[in-house]
TORKE-121415 format. One line per 10 residues: number of its first residue (from 0); their letters; for each residue z, y, x of C-alpha. Coordinates in steps of 0.1 Angstrom, whole numbers, plus 5000, padded with zeros to 4 digits. Example, Ala and Ser with C-alpha at 12.3 -4.5 7.8 and 13.67 -1.06 7.14 Angstrom:
% residues 2
0	AS	5078,4955,5123  5071,4989,5137 .
***
This chain:
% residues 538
0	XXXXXXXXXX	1204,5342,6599  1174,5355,6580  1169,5382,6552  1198,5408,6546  1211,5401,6580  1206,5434,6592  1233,5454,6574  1247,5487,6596  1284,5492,6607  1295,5516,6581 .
10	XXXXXXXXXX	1328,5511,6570  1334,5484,6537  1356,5498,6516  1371,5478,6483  1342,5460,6469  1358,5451,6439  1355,5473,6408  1370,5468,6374  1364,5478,6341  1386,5508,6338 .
20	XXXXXXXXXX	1394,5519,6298  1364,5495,6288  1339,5517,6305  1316,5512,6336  1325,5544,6361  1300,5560,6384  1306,5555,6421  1320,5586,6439  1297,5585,6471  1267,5588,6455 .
30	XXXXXXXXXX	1226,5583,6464  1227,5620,6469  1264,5623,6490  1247,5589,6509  1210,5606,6514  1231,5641,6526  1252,5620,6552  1230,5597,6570  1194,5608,6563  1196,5645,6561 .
40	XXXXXXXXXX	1179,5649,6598  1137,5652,6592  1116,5625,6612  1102,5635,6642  1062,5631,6644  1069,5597,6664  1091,5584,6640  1064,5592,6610  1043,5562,6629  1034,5538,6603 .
50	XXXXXXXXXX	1018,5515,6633  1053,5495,6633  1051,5482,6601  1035,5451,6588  0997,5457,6580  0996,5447,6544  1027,5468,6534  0999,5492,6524  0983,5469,6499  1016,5451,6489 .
60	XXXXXXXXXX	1028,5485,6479  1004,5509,6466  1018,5535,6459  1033,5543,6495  1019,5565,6520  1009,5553,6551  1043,5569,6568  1083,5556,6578  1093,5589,6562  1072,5581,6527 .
70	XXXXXXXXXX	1088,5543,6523  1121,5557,6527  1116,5583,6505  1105,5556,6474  1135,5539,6484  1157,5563,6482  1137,5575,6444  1145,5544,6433  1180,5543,6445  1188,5576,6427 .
80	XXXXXXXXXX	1169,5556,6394  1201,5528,6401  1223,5549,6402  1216,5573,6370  1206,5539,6352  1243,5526,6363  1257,5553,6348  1244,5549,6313  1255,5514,6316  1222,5498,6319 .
90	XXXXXXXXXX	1236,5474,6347  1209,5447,6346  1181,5474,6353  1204,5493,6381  1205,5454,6393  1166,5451,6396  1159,5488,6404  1179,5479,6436  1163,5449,6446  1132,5470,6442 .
100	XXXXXXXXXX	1142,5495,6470  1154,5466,6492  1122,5453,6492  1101,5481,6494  1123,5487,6529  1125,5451,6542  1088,5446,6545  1086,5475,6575  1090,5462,6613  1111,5491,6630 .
110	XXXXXXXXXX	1122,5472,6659  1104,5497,6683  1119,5527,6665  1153,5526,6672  1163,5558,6654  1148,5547,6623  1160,5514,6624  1196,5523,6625  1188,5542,6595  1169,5517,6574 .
120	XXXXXXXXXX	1199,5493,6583  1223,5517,6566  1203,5522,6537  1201,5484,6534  1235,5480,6535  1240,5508,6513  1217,5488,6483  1231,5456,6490  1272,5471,6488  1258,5490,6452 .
130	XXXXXXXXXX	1242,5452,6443  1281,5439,6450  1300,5472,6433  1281,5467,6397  1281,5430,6399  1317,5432,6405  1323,5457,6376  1311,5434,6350  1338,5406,6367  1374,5400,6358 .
140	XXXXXXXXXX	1394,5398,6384  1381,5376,6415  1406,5352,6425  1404,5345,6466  1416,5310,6482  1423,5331,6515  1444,5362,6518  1419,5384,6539  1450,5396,6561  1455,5362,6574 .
150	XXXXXXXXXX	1420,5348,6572  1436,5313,6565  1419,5281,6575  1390,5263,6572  1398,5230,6544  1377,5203,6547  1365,5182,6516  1344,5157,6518  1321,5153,6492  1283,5136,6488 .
160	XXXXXXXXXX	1266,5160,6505  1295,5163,6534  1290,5132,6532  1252,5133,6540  1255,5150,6568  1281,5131,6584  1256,5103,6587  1228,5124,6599  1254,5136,6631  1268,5101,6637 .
170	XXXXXXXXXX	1243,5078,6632  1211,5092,6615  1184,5117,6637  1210,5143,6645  1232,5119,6666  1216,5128,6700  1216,5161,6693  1256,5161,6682  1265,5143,6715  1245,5168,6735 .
180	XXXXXXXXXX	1260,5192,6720  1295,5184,6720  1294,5179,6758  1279,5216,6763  1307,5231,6739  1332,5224,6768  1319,5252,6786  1322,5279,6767  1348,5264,6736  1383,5274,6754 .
190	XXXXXXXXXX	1373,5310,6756  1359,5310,6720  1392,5294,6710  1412,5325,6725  1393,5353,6711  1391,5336,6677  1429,5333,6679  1435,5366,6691  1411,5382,6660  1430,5360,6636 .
200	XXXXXXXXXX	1405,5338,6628  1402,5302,6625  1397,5279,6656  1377,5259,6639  1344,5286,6639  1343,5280,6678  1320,5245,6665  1298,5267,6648  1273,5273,6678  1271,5232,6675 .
210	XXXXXXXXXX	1248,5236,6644  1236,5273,6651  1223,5268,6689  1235,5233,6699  1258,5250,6723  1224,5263,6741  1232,5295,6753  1191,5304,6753  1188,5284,6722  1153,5305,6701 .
220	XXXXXXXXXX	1148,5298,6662  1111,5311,6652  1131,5339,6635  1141,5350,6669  1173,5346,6667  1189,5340,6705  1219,5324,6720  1244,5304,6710  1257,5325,6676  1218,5330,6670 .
230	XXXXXXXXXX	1218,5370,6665  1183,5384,6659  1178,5419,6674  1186,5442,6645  1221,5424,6634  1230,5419,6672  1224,5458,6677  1247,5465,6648  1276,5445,6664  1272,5459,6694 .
240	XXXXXXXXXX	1249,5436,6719  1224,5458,6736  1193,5451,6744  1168,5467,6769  1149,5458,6797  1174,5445,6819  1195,5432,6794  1201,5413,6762  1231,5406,6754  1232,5380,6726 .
250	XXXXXXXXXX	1227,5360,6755  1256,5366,6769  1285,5342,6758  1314,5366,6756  1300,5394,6744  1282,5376,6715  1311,5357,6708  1330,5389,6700  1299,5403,6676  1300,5370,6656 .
260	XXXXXXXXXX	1337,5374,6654  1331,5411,6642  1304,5399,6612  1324,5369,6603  1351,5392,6598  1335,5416,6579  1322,5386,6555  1355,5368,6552  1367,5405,6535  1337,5402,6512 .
270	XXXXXXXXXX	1335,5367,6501  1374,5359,6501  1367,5321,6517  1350,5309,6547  1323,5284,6530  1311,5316,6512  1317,5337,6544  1295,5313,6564  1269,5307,6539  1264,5344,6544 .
280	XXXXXXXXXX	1258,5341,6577  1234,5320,6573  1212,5335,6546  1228,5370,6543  1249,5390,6518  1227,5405,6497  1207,5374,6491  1237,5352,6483  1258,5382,6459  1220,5378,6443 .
290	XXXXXXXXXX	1228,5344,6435  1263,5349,6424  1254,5370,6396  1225,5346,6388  1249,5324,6385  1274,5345,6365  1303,5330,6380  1335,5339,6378  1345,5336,6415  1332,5350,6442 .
300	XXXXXXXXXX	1351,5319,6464  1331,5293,6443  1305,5277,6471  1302,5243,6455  1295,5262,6422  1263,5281,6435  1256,5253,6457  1222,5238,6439  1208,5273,6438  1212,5285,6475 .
310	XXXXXXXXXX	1181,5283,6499  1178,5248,6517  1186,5256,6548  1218,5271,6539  1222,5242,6513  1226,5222,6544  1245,5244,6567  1276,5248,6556  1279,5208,6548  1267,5199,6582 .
320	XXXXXXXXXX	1293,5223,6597  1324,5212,6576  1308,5176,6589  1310,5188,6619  1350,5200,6619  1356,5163,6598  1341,5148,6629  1360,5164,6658  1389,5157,6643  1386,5123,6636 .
330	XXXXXXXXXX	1373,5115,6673  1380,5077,6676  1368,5074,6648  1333,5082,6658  1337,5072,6693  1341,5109,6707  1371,5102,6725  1345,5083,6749  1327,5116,6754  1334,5137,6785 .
340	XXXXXXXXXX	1325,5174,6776  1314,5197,6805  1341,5216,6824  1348,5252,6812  1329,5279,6829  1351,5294,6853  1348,5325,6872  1355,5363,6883  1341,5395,6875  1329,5420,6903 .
350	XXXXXXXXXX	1320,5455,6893  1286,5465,6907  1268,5496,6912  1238,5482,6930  1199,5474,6917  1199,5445,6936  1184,5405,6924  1205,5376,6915  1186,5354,6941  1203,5382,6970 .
360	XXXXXXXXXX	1235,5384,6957  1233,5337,6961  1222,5344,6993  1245,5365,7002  1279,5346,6988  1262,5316,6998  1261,5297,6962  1231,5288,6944  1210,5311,6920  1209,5289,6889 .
370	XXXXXXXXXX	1245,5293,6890  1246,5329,6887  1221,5327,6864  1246,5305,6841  1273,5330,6844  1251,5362,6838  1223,5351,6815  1221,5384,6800  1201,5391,6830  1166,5394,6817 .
380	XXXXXXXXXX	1148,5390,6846  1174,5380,6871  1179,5418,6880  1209,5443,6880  1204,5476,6854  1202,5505,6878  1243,5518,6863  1272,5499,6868  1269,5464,6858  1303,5438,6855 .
390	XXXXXXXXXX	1287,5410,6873  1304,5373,6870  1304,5352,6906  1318,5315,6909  1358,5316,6916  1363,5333,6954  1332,5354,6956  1344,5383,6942  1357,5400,6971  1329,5387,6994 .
400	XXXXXXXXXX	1305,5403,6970  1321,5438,6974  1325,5438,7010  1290,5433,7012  1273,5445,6985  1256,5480,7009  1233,5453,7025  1220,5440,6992  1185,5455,6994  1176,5473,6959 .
410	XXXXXXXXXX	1151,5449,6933  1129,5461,6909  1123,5439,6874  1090,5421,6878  1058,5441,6871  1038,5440,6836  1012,5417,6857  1037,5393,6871  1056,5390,6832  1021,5385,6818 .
420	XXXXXXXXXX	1007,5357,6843  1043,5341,6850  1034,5309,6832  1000,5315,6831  0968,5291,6845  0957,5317,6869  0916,5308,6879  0911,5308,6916  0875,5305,6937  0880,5288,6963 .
430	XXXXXXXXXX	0868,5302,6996  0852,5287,7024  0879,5268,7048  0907,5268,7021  0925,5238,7010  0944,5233,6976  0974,5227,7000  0973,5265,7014  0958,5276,6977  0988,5264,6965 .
440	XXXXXXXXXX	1012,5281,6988  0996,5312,6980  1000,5311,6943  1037,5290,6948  1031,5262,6931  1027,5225,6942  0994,5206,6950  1003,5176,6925  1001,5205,6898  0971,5220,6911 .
450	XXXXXXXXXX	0951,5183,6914  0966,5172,6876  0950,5205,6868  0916,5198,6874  0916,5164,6879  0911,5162,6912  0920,5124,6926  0915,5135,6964  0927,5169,6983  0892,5168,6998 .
460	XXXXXXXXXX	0871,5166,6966  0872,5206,6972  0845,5232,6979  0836,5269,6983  0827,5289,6952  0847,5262,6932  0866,5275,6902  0903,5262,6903  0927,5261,6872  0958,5273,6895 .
470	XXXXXXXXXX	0994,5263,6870  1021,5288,6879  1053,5273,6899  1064,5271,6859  1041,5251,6844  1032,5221,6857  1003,5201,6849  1009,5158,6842  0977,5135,6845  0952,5133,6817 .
480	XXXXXXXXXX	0962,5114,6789  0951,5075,6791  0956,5079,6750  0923,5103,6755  0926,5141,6739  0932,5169,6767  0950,5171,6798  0992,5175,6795  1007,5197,6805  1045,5212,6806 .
490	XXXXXXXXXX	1052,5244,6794  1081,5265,6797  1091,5282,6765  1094,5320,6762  1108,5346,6741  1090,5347,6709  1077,5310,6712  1079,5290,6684  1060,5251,6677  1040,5264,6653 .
500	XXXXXXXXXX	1025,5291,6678  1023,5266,6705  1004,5241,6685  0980,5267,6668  0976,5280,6706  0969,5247,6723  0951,5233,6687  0975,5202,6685  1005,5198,6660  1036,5211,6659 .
510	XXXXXXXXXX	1045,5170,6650  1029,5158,6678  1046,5187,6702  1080,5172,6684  1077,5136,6692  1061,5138,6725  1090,5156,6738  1115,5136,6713  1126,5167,6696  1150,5159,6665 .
520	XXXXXXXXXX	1147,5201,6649  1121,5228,6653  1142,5249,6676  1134,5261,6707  1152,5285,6736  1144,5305,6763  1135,5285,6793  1134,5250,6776  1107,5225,6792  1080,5209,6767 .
530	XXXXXXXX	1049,5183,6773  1021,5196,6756  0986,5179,6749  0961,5200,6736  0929,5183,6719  0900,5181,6742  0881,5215,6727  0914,5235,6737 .
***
C-alpha cells in the first residue's frame, strides 16, 4: 500500500458532483474555509525543522524554503490556484495544479513530527477528494455494481489474467507459499470472518492477508508496511493503530483487522465495487482516480477497463486475490481439502496495570513465552506500557494472572545499547584463563556459533589478547562455505530490513539472499530467519 495511502479521517461526504444547469459550481468548503479549519494554528519552532524531510526536496523544489511551515504554504498557494482555476472552468489545469501540491507535500518525511503529520495527511486527503469532486463533475452519472449500504459480494470471473495467477498459486512458484499460507489463515480467519460480518462486509476479504502478508502476522515489505493487512505507519495511525515504544499495533491481529475493515469501508463508498475498492488499497486513491480520468471512463466500477494502465504490482493484485477466493472455493479441486489449517487462536483477556515482561508473566502462569508472544505481538519488546494494558493469556490463566500479578517485579524496555548490539557481532579479547565455553555464557550465545565465527576447529585453539567475533544468541554463525566466498551466517530480520539493504550491507545479492534461503517474493517480517553469505571482502 504505497503512495496516497496516507489519507486523514475526515469525514467523505458525496463525492459525486453533476453538471448542474450546464455549469461547473464551485465547492462550498473552500481552500480558504479548509486552511481556516485545520491549519489555522502557527507551527511551533520544533515543527519549522526541515531535518525530517528528504535531503534533495531542496533541490527538487527550488523554490521552497528550507521549512515544514514554507512547503505547506506552496501547497496550500497552489491549492487556492485549483480552486479559482476550477471556478472559471479550466478543469484540466485545476487537475494538474493539484497534482502539483500533492507532490510538492509527498516528498517530506514527517513520521517524527506527529503534529504535522496529521496535518499533511488532511491536506492530502483534502487534494486528492478535490482530484475526485472535478473529475466527477465532468461525468454523467456513475453507475455502481454494489449498493454501498449493503457492500454486496465479491463475484469472481475468471479471465486470462485470473487465470495467470491461478497457475502461479497452484502449481507455478507461488504454490509453497499458498499452502503455507492457507494453513496460517486458520488462526486468525474465524475472528476475521466475524468482524467482517458484523461491519457488513464480505467474508471473502478475510483471504486477503494470504496475498498481503501470507498470513505472517510480522510479515515486512521494504515499504514498511507490517502485519498481516500490511499498514505502514502513517495510514495505520489514521485508522487508529498506535504506535510508540511499547507498542505497535498493526501488529496486532484484531485491532488491525478492524483498521482494514475501517479503510476498505471507506473505499467501497468511493469506488462503488470491491475490485476498484481493493485496487485502491493497493496503490492508493488518488493515484488510481488519476488513472480513471486518464482513462476517461465512464464508470468509476470499471477495473478491467483501466486494467492495462494500473501499476504492476496492483496489475497483479487484485487477479491473484480473486484467484485466490476461485481457489478456496473449489478445494478438491486443488487438493485443499487435504490441507489441515492451524487451529484458531484461542484465548482470554486480563486487564493489567503492571510494567512487568512477558517472560514473568510465562513464569508465573507456567506456559511458555513464545506463546504469549503469539497472542500479544504488539509487544515491541516483550514489555507492558507503564498504563493499563488488555493482556491476552492461553485459556485458564486469566484469573491466575490476577491473583498474582503484585509479585510480578516491574521491567523496563531494553536499553538503546542492548537494541543496537541485539543482533550484532560483538568483538571480545579474550583474557588470560577464559575459554570460548565461559565467553560464550557471558555474551549468551552458544560455542558452535562462536567457533563457526572465527573458524575455530578446536575449543583450545584459543589465547589471551585474541580478538573474538562474539554472534549474539540471535545470529548464529554456519561453517564457511565449501562453495568459497565468506563465512554464512543467519540473520534475524528487523524492522526496516529489506534484501536490498541486506545484500548492499553484506555485499552479496539480493538473488543470491533469495535462493539460498528458497524465498519465492522479496518480503520479509519482523523476526524471520535468513542464511546470508557475504563475499569474502565483506
Amino acid at each position: 500500500m504505497t503512495y496516497l495511502h496516507n489519507l486523514s479521517k475526515i469525514t467523505i461526504f458525496s463525492f459525486i458532483l453533476l453538471f448542474i444547469c450546464g455549469c461547473l459550481q464551485q465547492p462550498e468548503n473552500s481552500y480558504h474555509s479548509y486552511y481556516n479549519k485545520i491549519y489555522g494554528e502557527e507551527f511551533s519552532e520544533e515543527e519549522q525543522n526541515f531535518d525530517d524531510a528528504p535531503e534533495d526536496i531542496a533541490g527538487k523544489y527550488e523554490n521552497v524554503a528550507p521549512t515544514i511551515k514554507s512547503i505547506f504554504n506552496d501547497a496550500f498557494a497552489l491549492c487556492e490556484s485549483a480552486e479559482n482555476l476550477w471556478g472559471k472552468g479550466e478543469v484540466q489545469q485545476a487537475l494538474k495544479t493539484l497534482d502539483k501540491a500533492y507532490a510538492l507535500i509527498d516528498e517530506v518525511n514527517l513520521e517524527d513530527n506527529p503534529k504535522a503529520s496529521r496535518q499533511k495527511e488532511e491536506l492530502t486527503f483534502w487534494i486528492s477528494k478535490r482530484i475526485m469532486d472535478i473529475y466527477s463533475s465532468k461525468m454523467p452519472p456513475i453507475e455502481k455494481s454494489y449498493a454501498p449500504s449493503k457492500k454486496g459480494v465479491i463475484t469472481v470471473s475468471i479471465n486470462k489474467y485470473v487465470q495467470k495467477q491461478i497457475h502461479l498459486l497452484t502449481k507455478g512458484a507461488y504454490k509453497n507459499f499458498f499452502i503455507r499460507s492457507y494453513k496460517r489463515a486458520g488462526k486468525y480467519r474465524p475472528q476475521m470472518v466475524k468482524m467482517l460480518r458484523e461491519a457488513g462486509l464480505p467474508e471473502e476479504l478475510s483471504w486477503l492477508p494470504l496475498i498481503e502478508s501470507g498470513f505472517n502476522a510480522k510479515a515486512l515489505s521494504p515499504a514498511k508496511a507490517l502485519g498481516l493487512w500490511q499498514f505502514i505507519p502513517s495510514t495505520g495511525s489514521n485508522f487508529g493503530l498506535k504506535r510508540n515504544t511499547y507498542i505497535d499495533e498493526r501488529l496486532d491481529f484484531i485491532k488491525s483487522t478492524q483498521a482494514a475493515i475501517s479503510y476498505l469501508t471507506k473505499l467501497h463508498e468511493i469506488f462503488g465495487d470491491w475490485p476498484m475498492a481493493l485496487a485502491a488499497y493497493n496503490c492508493g486513491e488518488g493515484r488510481l482516480l488519476r488513472i480513471i480520468e486518464k482513462q476517461h471512463i465512464k464508470h468509476m466500477n470499471n477495473f478491467w477497463g483501466v486494467y492495462e494502465k494500473l501499476p504492476p504490482e496492483t496489475a497483479k493484485y487484485v487477479p491473484r486475490f480473486l484467484a485466490t477466493l476461485h481457489i478456496i472455493k473449489n478445494p478438491e479441486r486443488y487438493g485443499l481439502d487435504k490441507i489441515i489449517p492451524e487451529p484458531p487462536l484461542l484465548y482470554e483477556t486480563a486487564i493489567v496495570n503492571k510494567q512487568t515482561s512477558l517472560k514473568n508473566i510465562a513464569k508465573l502462569i507456567s506456559v511458555s513465552e513464545n506463546v504469549l508472544k503469539k497472542l500479544n505481538p504488539a509487544l515491541r519488546y516483550g514489555v507492558l506500557p507503564p498504563k493499563k494494558y488488555s493482556l491476552r493469556t492461553p485459556l485458564g490463566k486469566k484469573n491466575l494472572l490476577i491473583a498474582n500479578i503484585g509479585k510480578l517485579p516491574v521491567s523496563g524496555i531494553p536499553t538503546k545499547w542492548e537494541k543496537k548490539n541485539k543482533r550484532k557481532i560483538i568483538y571480545h579479547k579474550v583474557k588470560k584463563g577464559e575459554t570460548i565455553s565461559t565467553i560464550a555464557r557471558r555474551y549468551k550465545t552458544s560455542i558452535k556459533s562462536i567457533k563457526n565465527a572465527n573458524n575455530i576447529k578446536k575449543s583450545n585453539m584459543i589465547f589471551a589478547n585474541m580478538k573474538l567475533k562474539v554472534p549474539s544468541s540471535k545470529a548464529v554463525f554456519y561453517k564457511k562455505s565449501s562453495k568459497g566466498g565468506g563465512t554464512s551466517f543467519s540473520y534475524k530480520v528487523k524492522q526496516g530490513d529489506s534484501l536490498w539493504d541486506l545484500a548492499r550491507r553484506y555485499k552479496t545479492t539480493a538473488k543470491k539472499i533469495q535462493a539460498i534461503n528458497n524465498l519465492s517474493t522479496t518480503r520479509l517480517y519482523i523476526g524471520q530467519i535468513l542464511k546470508i553469505t557475504p563475499n569474502k571482502s565483506s
